[in-house]
C-alpha positions as CSV (number, residue, x, y, z in Angstrom):
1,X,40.7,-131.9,-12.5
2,X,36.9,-131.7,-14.0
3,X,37.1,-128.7,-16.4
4,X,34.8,-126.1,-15.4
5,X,32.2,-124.0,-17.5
6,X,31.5,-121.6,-14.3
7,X,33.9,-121.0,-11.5
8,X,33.3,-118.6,-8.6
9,X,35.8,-118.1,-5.4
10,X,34.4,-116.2,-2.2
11,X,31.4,-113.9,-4.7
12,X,29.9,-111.1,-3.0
13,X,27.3,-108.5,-3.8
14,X,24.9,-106.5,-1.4
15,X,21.8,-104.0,-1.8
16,X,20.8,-101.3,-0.4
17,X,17.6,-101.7,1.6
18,X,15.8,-99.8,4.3
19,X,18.2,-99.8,7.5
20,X,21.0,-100.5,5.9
21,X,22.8,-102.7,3.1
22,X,21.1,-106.4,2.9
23,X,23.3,-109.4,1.5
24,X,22.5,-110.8,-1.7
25,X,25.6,-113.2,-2.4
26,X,27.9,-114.4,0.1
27,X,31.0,-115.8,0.0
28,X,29.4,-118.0,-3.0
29,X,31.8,-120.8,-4.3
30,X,30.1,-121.9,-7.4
31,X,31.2,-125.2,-9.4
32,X,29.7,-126.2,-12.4
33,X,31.1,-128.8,-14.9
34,X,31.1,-128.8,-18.6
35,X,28.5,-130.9,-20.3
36,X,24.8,-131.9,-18.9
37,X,22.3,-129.8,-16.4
38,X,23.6,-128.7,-13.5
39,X,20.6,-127.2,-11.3
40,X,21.3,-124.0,-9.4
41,X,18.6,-124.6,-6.8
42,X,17.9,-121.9,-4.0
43,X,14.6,-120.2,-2.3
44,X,13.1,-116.6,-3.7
45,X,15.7,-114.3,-3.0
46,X,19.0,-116.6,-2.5
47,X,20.9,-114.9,-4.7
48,X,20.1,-117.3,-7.5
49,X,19.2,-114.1,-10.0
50,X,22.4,-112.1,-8.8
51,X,24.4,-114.9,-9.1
52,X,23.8,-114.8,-13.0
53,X,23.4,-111.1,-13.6
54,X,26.9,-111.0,-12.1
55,X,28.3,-113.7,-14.7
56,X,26.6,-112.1,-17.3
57,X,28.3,-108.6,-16.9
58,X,24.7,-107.1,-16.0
59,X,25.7,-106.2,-11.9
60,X,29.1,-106.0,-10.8
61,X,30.6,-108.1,-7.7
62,X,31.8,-106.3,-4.8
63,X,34.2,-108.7,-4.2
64,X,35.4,-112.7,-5.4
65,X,36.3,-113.8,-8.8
66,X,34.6,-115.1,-11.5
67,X,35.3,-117.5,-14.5
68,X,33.5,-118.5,-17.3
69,X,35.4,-121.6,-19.3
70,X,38.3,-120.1,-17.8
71,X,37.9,-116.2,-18.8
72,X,37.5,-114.0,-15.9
73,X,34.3,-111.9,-15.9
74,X,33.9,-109.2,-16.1
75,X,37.0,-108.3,-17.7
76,X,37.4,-111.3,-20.1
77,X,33.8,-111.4,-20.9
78,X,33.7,-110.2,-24.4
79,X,36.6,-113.1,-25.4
80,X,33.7,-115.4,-23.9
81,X,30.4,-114.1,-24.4
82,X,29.9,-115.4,-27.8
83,X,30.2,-118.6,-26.6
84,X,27.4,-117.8,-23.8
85,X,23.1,-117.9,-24.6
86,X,21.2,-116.8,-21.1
87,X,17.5,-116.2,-20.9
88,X,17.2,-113.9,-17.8
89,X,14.0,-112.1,-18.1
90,X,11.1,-112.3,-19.8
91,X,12.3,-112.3,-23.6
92,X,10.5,-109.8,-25.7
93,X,9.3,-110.7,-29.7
94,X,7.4,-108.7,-32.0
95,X,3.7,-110.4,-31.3
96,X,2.4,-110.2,-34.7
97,X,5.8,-111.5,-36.4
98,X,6.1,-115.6,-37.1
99,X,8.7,-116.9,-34.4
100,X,10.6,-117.8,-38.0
101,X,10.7,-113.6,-38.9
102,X,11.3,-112.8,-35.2
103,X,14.4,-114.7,-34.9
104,X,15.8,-114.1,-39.1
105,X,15.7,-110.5,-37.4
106,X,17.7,-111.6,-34.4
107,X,20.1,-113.6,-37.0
108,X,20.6,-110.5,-39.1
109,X,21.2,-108.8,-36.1
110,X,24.5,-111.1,-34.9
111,X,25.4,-111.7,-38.3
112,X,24.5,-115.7,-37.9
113,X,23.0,-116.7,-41.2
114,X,19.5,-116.9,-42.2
115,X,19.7,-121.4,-42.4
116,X,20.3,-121.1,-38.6
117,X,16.8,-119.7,-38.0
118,X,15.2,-123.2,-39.6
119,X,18.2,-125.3,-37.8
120,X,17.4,-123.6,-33.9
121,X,13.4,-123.8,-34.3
122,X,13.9,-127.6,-35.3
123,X,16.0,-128.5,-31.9
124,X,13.5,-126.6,-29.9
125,X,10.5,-129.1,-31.5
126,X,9.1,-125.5,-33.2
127,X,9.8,-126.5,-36.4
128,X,6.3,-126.9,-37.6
129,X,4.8,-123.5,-36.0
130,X,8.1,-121.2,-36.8
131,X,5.2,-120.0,-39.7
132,X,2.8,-119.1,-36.9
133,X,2.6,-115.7,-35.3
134,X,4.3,-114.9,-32.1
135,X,1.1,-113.1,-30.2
136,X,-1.0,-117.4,-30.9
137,X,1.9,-118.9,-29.4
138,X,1.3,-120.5,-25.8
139,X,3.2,-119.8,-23.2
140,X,5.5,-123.1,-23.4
141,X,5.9,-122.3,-27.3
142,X,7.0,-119.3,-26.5
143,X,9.7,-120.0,-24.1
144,X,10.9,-122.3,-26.6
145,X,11.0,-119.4,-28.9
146,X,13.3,-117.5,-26.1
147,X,15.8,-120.7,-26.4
148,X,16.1,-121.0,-30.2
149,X,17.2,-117.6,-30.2
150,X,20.4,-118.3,-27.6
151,X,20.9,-121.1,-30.1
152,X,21.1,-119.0,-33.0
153,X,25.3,-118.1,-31.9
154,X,25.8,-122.2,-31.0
155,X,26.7,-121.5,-27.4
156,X,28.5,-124.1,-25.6
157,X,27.3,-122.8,-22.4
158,X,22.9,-122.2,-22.0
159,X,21.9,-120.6,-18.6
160,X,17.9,-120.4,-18.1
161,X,16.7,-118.4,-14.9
162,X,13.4,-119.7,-13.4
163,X,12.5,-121.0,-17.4
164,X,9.1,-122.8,-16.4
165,X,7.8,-120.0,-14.1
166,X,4.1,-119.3,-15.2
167,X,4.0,-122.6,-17.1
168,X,1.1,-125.3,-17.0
169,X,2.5,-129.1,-16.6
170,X,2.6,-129.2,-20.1
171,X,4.6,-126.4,-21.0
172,X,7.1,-127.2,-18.2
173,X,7.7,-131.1,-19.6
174,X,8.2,-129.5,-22.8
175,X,11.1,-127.2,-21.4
176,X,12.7,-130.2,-19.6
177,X,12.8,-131.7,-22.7
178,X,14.3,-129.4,-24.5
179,X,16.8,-128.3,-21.8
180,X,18.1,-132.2,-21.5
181,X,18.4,-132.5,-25.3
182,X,20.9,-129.4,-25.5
183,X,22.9,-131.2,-22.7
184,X,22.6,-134.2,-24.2
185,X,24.1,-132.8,-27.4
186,X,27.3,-131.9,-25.5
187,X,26.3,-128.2,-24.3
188,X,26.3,-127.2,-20.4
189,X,23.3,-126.3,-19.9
190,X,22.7,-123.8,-16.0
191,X,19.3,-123.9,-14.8
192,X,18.4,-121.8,-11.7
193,X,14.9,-123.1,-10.2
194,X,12.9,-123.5,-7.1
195,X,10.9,-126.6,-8.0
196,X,12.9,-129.5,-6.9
197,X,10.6,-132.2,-8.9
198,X,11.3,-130.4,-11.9
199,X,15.5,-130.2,-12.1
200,X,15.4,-133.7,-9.9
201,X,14.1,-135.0,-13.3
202,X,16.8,-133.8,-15.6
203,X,20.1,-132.5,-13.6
204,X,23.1,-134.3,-13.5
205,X,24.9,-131.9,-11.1
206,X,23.1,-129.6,-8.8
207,X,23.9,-126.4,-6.2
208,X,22.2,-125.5,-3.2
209,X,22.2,-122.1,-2.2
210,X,20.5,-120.5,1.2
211,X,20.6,-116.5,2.3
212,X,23.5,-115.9,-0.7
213,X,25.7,-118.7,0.6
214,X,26.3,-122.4,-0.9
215,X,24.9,-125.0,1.6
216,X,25.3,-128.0,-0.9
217,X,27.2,-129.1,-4.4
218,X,27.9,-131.6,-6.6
219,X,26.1,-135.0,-8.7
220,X,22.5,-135.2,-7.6
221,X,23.5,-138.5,-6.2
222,X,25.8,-137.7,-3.9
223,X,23.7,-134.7,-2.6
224,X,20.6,-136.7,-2.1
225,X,23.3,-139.5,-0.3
226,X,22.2,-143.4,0.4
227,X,20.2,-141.9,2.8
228,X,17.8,-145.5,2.8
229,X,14.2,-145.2,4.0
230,X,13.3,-141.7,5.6
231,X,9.7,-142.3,6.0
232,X,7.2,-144.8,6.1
233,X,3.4,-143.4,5.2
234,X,0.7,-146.0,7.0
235,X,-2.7,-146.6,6.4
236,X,-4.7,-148.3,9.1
237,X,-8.8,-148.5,10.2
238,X,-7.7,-147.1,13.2
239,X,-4.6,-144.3,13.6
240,X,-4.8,-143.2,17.2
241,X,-4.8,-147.3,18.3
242,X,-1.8,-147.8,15.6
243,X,0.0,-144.7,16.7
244,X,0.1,-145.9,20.1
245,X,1.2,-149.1,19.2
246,X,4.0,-148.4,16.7
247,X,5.4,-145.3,19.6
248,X,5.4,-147.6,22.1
249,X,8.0,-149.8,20.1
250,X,10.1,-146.8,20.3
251,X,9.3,-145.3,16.6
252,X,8.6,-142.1,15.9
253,X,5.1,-141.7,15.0
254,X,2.8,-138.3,13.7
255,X,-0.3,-138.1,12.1
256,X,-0.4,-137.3,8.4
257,X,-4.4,-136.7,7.3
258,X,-5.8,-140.2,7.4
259,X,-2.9,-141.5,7.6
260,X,0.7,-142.3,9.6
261,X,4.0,-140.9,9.5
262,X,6.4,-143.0,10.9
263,X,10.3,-142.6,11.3
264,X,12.8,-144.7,12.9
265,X,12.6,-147.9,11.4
266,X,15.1,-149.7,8.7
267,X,12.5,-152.2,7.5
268,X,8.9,-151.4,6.8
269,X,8.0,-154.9,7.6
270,X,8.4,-154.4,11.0
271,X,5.5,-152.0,10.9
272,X,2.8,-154.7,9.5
273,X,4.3,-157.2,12.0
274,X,3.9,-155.5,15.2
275,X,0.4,-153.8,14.3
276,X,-0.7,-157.4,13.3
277,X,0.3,-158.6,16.7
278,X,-2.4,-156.8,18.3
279,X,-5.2,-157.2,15.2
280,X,-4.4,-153.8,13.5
281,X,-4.3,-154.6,9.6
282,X,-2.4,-152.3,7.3
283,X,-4.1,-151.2,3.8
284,X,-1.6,-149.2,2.6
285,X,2.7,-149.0,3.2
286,X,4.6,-146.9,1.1
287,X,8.3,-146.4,2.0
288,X,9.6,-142.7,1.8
289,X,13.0,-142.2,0.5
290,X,15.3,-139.0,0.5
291,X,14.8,-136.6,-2.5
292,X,15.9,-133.5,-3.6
293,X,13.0,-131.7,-2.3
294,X,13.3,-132.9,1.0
295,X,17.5,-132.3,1.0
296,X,16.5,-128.8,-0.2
297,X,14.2,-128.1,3.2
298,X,16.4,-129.7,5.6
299,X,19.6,-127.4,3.9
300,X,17.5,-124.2,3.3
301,X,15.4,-124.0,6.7
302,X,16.4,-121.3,9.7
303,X,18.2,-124.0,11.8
304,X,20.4,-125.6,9.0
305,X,21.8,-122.2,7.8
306,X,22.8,-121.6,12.1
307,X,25.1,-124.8,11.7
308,X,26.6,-127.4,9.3
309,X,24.0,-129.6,8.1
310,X,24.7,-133.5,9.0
311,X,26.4,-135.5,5.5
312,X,29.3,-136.9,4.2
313,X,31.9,-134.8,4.2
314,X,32.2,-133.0,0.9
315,X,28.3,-133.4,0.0
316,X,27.6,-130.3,2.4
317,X,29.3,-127.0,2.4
318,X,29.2,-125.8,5.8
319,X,26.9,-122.7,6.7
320,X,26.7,-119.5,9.3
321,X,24.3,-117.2,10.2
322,X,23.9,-113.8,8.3
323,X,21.9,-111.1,8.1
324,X,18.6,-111.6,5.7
325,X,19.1,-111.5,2.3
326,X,17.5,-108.5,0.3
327,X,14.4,-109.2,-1.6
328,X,16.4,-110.4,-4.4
329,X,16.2,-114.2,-6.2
């Protein structure tokens, strides 16, 4: 059996909201495997947040059991924590401090010695500006800041809620980086995230949660599937004659701007030869293939969570309807 950094059975926590208690987490079964990045994927307010204020100690469960390397939280935790580096919120440094002083006084303050500043700002790819002050620091610099100090302890689990929010393109290549490093170095790193291009890039395992509940699990592989060609986009001179063309054929056919959306067919040559027939030329045919992103939607929208989304069997955790979650992520 794959040894487990987090484990979760049947995890349950609700809020209270106007009219009544809302759900945050449901029944959540959470899996996620030592070593690599394992993407916690779920809309604003699916629990993702609660989820790791629960493992953290921060919010207690109502109900379920929780594991982290095998120590039950919360009552284990302090025989674990040490071993544990989270950035939850917004992490807070003294602006006018170098990020070098700002984490010797977060060393000092765990008793991890003062060579472990230099050593953390290094992996992070700070290790030229740990002189600089904090407040001149962008805003990808500083996040990087926020990891070297979970590093500073030498956790062998990292877990990073929503870590590129409010970054520029830069800043959130830079944090990919830096979060498939640590995983490559052996560590297990948890990232919880709503941008499916993003964790697509660097995950090795994923979960997909909806409305508190776990609708997927498992490598991104096997949760994306062999799904084959999804899509075909089409560019023609003249859409509304091709449209007609390709629906009559029996494929599935909707406009897309200037272009064509078609569904339904294994080979995209099949396209090019029946609009040729009747002296419609293609410019442009690019194949669609399943993604993340769109395995995300199809999990995550109103009329998957009212019944067990279509897969292989093991690749989708089936779903039911509940009551809206609470405004919680």
């Amino acid at each position: 059996m794959t040894e487990l950094a987090i484990d979760t059975t049947a995890l349950r926590r609700t809020y209270r909201a106007r009219g009544g208690r809302r759900v945050g987490v449901e029944g959540l079964d959470l899996r996620v495997p030592v070593g690599g990045v394992h993407g916690f994927l779920g809309p604003n307010g699916s629990g993702k947040t609660t989820t790791i204020r629960m493992l953290l100690g921060l919010v207690r469960a109502e109900s379920g059991s929780m594991r982290i390397f095998g120590h039950e939280v919360p009552d284990e935790l302090p025989d674990v924590i040490g071993r544990v580096g989270a950035i939850v919120e917004s992490p807070k440094f003294f602006p006018t401090f170098t990020g070098w002083r700002n984490l010797e006084l977060l060393a000092a303050g765990i008793g991890t010695p003062k060579a472990r500043v230099g050593e953390v700002l290094d992996a992070t790819g700070l290790g030229d500006r740990g002189k600089d002050r904090y407040k001149g620091y962008s805003l990808g610099m500083k996040q990087r800041l926020a990891i070297a100090a979970t590093l500073l302890k030498s956790p062998d689990l990292l877990i990073f809620d929503e870590p590129t929010n409010g970054l520029d393109p830069a800043g959130i290549h830079e944090i990919r980086q830096t979060m498939r490093r640590l995983a490559d170095e052996g560590r297990t790193v948890l990232v919880s995230s709503h941008i499916l291009a993003e964790v697509e890039q660097i995950a090795d395992t994923v979960s997909i949660i909806g409305a508190g509940r776990l609708l997927a699990e498992g490598p991104v592989t096997d949760v994306i599937g062999d799904s084959g060609i999804t899509a075909v986009r089409v560019g023609v001179p003249d859409p509304e004659s091709a449209a007609a063309v390709l629906s009559g054929d029996g494929l599935r056919v909707r406009p897309d701007g200037p272009y064509l959306r078609v569904r339904g067919v294994d080979d995209p040559a099949r396209i090019t030869e029946l609009l040729a027939h009747r002296g419609i030329y293609v410019h442009e045919l690019v194949p669609e293939r399943a993604d993340l992103e769109s395995v995300f939607l199809e999990l995550t929208s109103a009329t998957s969570l009212a019944q067990p989304p279509r897969g292989r069997r093991g690749r989708h955790a089936p779903a039911e309807p509940v009551e809206p979650a609470a405004e919680v992520s």
